[in-house]
N, C-alpha and C positions, 0 to 999 in steps of 0.2 A: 360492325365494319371496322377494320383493321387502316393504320395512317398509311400503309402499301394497296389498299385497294381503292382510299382518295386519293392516291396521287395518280391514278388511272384517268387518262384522258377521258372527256365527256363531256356531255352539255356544264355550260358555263354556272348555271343555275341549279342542276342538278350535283355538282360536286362543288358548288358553295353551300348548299343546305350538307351535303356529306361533311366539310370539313366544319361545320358549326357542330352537325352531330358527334361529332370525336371531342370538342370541346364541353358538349353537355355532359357523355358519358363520365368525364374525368371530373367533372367538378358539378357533380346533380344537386348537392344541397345550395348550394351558392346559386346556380340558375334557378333554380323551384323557389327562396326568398323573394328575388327579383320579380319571379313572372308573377309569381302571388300579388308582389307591390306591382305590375303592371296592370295585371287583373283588377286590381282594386279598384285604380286607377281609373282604367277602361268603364267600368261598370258604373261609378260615381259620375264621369263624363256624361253617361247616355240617362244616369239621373235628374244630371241637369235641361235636359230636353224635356224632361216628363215634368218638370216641375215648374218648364219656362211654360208648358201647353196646360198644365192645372192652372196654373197665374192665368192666361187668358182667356180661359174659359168661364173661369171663377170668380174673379177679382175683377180685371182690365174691362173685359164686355161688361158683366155687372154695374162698373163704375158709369161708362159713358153710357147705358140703362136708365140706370139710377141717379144719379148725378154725385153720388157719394159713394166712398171707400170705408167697408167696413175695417177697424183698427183692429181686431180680432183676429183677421185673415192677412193684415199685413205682416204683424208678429210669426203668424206663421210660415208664413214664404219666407221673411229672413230666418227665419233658424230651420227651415227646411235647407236654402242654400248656405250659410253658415254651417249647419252639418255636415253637407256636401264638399262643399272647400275645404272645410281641417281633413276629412275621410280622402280626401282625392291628395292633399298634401304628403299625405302619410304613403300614400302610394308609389310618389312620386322619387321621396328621399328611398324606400325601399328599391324600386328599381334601377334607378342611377348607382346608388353605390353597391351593389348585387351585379350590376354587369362592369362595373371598373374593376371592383376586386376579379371578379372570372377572367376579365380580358389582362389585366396584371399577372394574375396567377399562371393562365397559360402560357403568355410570354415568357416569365419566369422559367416554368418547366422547360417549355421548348428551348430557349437559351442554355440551360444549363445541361439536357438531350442534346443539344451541336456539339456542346463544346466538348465533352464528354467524348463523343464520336470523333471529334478532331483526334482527341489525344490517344481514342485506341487503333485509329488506323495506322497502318504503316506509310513511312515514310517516302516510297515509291507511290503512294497513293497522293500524297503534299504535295510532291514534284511536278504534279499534271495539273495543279488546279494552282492558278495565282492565289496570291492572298489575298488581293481586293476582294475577289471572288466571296471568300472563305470571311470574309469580315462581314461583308452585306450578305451573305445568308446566316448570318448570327445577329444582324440587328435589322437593316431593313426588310428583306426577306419575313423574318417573325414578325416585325409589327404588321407588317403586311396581311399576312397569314388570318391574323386574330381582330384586323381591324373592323369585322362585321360583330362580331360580339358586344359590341357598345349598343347600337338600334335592335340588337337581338330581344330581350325583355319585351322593349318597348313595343317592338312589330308584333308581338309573340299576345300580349295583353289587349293589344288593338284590333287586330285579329279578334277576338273574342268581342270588344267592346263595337266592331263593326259587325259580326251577328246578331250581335241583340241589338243594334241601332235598325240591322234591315227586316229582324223580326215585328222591330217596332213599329217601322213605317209602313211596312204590310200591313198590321193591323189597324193603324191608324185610315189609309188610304190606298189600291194596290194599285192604284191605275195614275198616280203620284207617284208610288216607291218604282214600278216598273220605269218608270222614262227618269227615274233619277241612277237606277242602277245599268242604265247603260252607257256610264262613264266606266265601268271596269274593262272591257271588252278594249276601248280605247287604251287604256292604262297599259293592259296588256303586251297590246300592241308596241306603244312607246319604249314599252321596258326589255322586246324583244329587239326592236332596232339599237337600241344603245348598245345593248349587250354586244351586237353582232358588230357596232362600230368602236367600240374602246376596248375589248379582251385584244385585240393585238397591238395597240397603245400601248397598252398597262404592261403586254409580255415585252414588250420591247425597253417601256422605260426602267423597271427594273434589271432586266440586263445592262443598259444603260449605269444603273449605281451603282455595280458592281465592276463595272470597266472604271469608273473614274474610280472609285476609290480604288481599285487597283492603280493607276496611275500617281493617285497622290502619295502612296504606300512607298511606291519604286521610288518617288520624289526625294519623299522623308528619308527614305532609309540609306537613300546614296546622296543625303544633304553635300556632304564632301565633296563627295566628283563631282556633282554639280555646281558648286561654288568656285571650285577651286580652276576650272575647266573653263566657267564661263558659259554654262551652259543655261541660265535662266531664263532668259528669252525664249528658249527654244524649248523648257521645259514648260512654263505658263503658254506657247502656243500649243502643244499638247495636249495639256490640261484643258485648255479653254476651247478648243474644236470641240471634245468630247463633252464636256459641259455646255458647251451649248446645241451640240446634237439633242442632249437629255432635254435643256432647256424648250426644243420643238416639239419634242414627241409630249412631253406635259401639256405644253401649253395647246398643241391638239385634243390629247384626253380633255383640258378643262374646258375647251370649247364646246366639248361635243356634251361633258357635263353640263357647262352652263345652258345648253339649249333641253336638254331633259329636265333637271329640276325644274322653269317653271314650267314647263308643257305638263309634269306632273302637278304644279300646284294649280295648273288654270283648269286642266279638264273639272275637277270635281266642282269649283264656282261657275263654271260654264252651265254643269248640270244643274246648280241651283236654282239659274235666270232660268232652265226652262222648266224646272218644276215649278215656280212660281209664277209664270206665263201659264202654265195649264191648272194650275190651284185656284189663277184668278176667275179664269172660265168657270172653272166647275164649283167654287162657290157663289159665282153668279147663277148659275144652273142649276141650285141648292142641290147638288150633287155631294158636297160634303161641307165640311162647319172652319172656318177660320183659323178656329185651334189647330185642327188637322193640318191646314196649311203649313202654318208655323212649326209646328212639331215633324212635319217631314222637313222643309227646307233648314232648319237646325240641324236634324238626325242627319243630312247632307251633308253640310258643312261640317259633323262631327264625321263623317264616313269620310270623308276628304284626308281630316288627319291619318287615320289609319293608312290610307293609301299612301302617303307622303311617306312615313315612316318605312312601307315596306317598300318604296322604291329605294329608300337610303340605305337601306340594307340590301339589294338586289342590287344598288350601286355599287356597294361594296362591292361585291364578289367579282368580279374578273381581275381585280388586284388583289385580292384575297386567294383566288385559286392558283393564281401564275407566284404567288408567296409560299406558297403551302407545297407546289410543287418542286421548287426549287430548293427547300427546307426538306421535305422528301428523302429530295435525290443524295442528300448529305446523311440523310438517316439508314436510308436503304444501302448506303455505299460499304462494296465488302469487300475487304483487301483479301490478298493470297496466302496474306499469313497467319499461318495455325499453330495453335499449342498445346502442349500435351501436357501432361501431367506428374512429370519428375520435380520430384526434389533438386535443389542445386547444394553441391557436396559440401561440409562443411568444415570437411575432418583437413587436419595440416594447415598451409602458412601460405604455399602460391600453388595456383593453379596449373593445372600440368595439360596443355594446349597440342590439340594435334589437327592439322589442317588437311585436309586429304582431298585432291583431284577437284580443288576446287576452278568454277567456273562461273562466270557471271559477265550480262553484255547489258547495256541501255541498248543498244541498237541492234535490232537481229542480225546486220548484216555485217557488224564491226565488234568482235570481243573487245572485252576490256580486259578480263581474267580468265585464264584458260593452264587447265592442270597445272593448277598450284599445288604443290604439298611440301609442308616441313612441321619439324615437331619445336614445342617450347617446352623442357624440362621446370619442376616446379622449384621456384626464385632464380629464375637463369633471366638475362635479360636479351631480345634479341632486336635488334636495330635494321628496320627496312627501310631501304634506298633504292633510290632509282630517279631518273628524270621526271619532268614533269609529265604525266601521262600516260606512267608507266602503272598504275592500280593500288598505290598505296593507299590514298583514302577510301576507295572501294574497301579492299581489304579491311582497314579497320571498319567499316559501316558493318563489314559484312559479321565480321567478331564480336559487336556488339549487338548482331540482329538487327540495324536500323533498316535491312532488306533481309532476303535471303536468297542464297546461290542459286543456278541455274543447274549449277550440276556440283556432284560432290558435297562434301560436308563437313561443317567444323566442329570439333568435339573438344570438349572440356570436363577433364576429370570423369572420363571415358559416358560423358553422355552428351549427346547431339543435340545443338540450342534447340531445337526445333522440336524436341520431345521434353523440353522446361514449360514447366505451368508459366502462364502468364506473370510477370514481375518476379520469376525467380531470379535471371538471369543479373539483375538488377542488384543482388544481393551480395556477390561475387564477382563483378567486371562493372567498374569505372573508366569512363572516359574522357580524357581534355581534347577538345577539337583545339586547331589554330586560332581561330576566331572566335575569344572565347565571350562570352554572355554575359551579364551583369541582370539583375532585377532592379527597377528603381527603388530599393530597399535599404535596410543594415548593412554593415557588414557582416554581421554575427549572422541576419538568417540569410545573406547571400550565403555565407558558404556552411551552413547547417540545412539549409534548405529543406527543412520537415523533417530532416533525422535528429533523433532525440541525443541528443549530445550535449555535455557542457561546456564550459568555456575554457574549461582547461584542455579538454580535445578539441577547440577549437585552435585555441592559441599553440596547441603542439602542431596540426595540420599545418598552420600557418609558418610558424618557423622551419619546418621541413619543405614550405615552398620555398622560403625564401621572403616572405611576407612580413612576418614581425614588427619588425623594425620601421617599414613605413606605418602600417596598420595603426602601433603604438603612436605613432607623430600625426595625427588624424585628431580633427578638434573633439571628438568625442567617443574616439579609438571605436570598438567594436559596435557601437552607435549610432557611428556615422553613417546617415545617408549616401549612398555610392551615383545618384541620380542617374537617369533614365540611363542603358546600355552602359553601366560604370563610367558615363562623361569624366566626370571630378577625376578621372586616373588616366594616367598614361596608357599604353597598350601593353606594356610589358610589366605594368601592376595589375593591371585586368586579368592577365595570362595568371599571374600567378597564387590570384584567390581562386580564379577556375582550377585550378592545380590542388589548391589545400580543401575546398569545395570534392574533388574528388578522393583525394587523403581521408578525409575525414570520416570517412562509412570503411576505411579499414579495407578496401578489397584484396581481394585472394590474384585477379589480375588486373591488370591498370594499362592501359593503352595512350601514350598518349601519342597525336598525330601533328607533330611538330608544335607541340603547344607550347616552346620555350622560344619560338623564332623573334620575339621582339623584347628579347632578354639578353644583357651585352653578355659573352662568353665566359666572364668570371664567374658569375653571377651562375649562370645556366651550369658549369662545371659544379659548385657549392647545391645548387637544387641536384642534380642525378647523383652524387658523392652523399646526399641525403636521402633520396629514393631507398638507395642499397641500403640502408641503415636502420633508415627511421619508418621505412613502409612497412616492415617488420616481415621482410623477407616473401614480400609479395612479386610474383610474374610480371615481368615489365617488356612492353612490348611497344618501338619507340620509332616513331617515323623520323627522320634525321637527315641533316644538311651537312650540320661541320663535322668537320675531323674529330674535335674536341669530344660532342659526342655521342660519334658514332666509336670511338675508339674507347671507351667505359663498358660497352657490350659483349656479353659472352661471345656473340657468335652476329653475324651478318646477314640478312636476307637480300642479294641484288636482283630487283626486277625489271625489265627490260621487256617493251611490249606487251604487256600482261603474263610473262611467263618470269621464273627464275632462272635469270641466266650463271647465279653462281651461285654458293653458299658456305661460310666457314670466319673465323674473326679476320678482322680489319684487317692486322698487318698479311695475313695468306692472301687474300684477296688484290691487296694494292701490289703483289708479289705476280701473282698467275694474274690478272685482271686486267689487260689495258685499258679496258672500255669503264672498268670501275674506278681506276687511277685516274682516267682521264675526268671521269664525273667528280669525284669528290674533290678532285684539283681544284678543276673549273669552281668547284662550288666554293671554296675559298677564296682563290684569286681573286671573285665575284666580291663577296666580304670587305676583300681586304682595300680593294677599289673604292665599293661604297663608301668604307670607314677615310679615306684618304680624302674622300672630296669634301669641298668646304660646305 
């Protein structure tokens, strides 16, 4: 059975033993230790019964017979249970740590199966699904999933140790084991009504954890606006609806838990009182012997564990299946985007970029990009402009493949991303968003980030950003911790180790989408008067605001509504262009205001 045919709706119980079956097949040696240690276990328990019903057959009656105990028979009961005990010990250390290691291991895998899947979907696939979401089915989701694997062994060994408990009492007595074994029928019962009242509990409360921590996620991550705004009130009312909606639906589930566990631990003592009501008759009756007694109503109270256990595990499952399902739907999920099998070109210096009728909408009814096409010669640099909404960061997303068009196609070094092997594209296109990223790391493997480079191609990327010279003023220069999203830095240091971070893998084209906006204009003039130089004559392809530079570019791309409404260098454009004089004015005067105010 394949993890696409458990995550198939079905009985609650039936696709809890399926997703336990998915985690025996992957880890059989680790379950077989365990169940062998529960087995053990099991079989040594139902010893103890035969050995408490030799004692009173033997010994006990003999005694009060005889008025004396022989010391020969005492010795031997204690190292009959003294054997018992160390053998049932041993049992017990193998199964416990036999089903932690399985149930850690699986978690481990499946964790590491999410996250994996995060990273090869596409980006329009992130867009639909918050991150709260995408965090609780990579932690709570898993443990969820795997949380029956713990009573697994133990239900698995008991089970056995409760057949040979009922073969026992059969042969001991059958008209005793008969009115004792119909506490299962009951059990049954019990274990069907729970099921049928917590599986939409359990489905609920786990979407429940993944809405809050979606909520505390948005919290965290817009700490600013929300502080700065005055919004906290209104983010902890929020928060705390939804945490305590989760807080009802639990505390439902654990009611309805609390009423199952002991209904499950009373039926099996229930049955004892009346196997022992009818033992007492019928060894009045000389119907049967004493010992028999005792030896079925123990083999009871041992057949009670067994039941206990496979209830805890049958409790598991409805938050185990709504876990596994939701864990699933993140493994099953398959984006639109495919790869083919080219090589990415290696020969030359920059990549020679042709964009052809391209097309692309989020909203079927509203384009964003519609018959775009222009070409980028290789180390020419070209500069796209436009308002705000006009499809420049589409565009880049679209250059880098972080989607892919709707219509038309963008070719590089006359092959189309869309017939590059997977991570070729990577090899040859670099890109700095505006917003640039930081890891809570070095700086050295911020901006190495797994490529193999030294520190002299670090220190060069960096000076060609513009980075240097703070870098080197850093109490432990390329050492320094940069703390969680580059805190420790300004925004216009963050921008520009995301910049030498891209530098540094050397690309053939380089894209960046205004990733110098929080860089004052000297500064941002000295990085692209570097770019040309030090990128080693790499395709530079540059989303742009000011004059300064948009006026360093070979050539201009104006887009307006998703289409291009001009094309050619800066000074032609502000020449034939009203509508582009008038933007990139604005865009300055805009600047120049800012920089004016106190």
């Amino acid at each position: 059975m394949t993890d696409q045919q458990v995550a198939a709706r079905g009985s609650t119980t039936r696709d809890g033993f399926a997703v336990l079956l998915v985690a025996i097949k992957r880890e059989p040696w680790i379950f077989g230790v365990s169940t062998v240690g529960s087995l053990l276990f099991g079989a040594l328990t139902v010893a103890d019964a035969w050995v408490l019903g030799w004692s009173t057959d033997h010994v006990v009656l003999p005694a009060f017979d005889q008025g004396k105990v022989d010391g020969s028979l005492l010795l031997a009961i204690l190292a009959l249970f003294l054997g018992v005990a160390i053998l049932r010990a041993v049992g017990i250390v193998a199964r416990r740590l036999g089903a932690g290691v399985m149930q850690y291991r699986m978690q481990a895998h499946t964790r590491r199966a999410v996250t994996r899947q995060y990273l090869s979907l596409p980006m329009e696939w992130h867009q639909r699904h918050p991150t709260g979401q995408l965090l609780s089915n990579a932690n709570a989701d898993v443990e969820a999933a795997w949380g029956p694997i713990a009573p697994l062994p133990m239900a698995v060994g008991t089970v056995a140790m409760m057949v040979i408990a009922i073969i026992q009492m059969l042969v001991a007595d059958v008209v005793m084991a008969l009115v004792g074994l119909l506490v299962f029928p009951a059990v049954v019962l019990a274990n069907l009504a729970y099921q049928r009242l917590a599986s939409p509990l359990m489905t609920r409360a786990q979407q429940l954890r993944a809405e809050v921590s979606e909520i505390a996620h948005e919290s965290f991550d817009g700490a600013m606006v929300v502080k700065t705004l005055g919004r906290e009130p209104e983010e902890m009312a929020r928060f705390a609806a939804k945490a305590e909606e989760l807080r009802d639906v639990n505390i439902r589930a654990g009611r309805i838990r609390a009423a199952f566990d002991p209904t499950l631990a009373a039926l099996p003592n229930i049955g004892v009182l009346v196997v022992l009501s009818v033992g007492v008759s019928r060894v009045l009756s000389g119907a049967t012997d004493a010992g028999d007694v005792v030896t079925v109503a123990y083999l009871l109270t041992i057949v009670s564990f067994p039941i206990r256990s496979i209830g805890w595990l049958l409790g598991e499952f409805p938050r185990s299946v709504v876990g596994f399902r939701r864990v699933s739907e993140v493994l099953e999920a398959r984006g639109e985007m495919r790869y083919g099998d080219r090589s990415a070109t290696a020969e030359g210096v920059g990549a020679h970029v042709t964009v052809e009728n391209l097309a692309y909408s989020y909203d079927p009814e509203q384009s964003v990009l519609d018959d775009v096409s222009f070409v980028v010669e290789p180390g020419r640099t070209v500069a796209l402009v436009g308002a705000t909404a006009s499809g420049k960061s589409t565009l880049t997303n679209l250059m880098t493949r972080l989607v892919d068009p709707d219509g038309g196609r963008i070719i590089v070094d006359g092959t189309d991303l869309r017939e590059l092997a997977a991570g070729e594209l990577a090899r040859s296109v670099s890109t700095v968003p505006q917003s640039a990223f930081l890891f809570d790391d070095t700086v050295r493997d911020n901006v190495a980030l797994g490529a193999d480079v030294s520190d002299e191609q670090i220190w060069s990327a960096l000076r060609a950003a513009q980075a240097d010279g703070f870098v080197a003023a850093l109490s432990h220069g390329l050492d320094t911790r940069l703390g969680e999203r580059g805190t420790s830095l300004s925004g216009g240091q963050r921008q520009r180790i995301s910049l030498a971070r891209a530098l540094v893998r050397r690309p053939r084209l380089l894209i960046l989408d205004d990733a110098t906006s929080a860089v004052d204009p000297e500064v941002e003039a000295r990085i692209l008067a570097a770019l040309r130089s030090d990128a080693g004559g790499a395709t530079l392809v540059v989303v742009a605001y000011r004059k300064a530079t948009i006026a360093l570019a070979d050539e201009v791309v104006h887009l307006e509504n998703g289409r291009i409404a001009d094309r050619g260098t800066h000074r032609e454009l502000l020449e034939r262009s009203p509508s582009y004089a008038n933007l990139v004015n604005a865009y300055e005067q805009q600047a120049e205001l800012a920089g004016d105010m106190p």
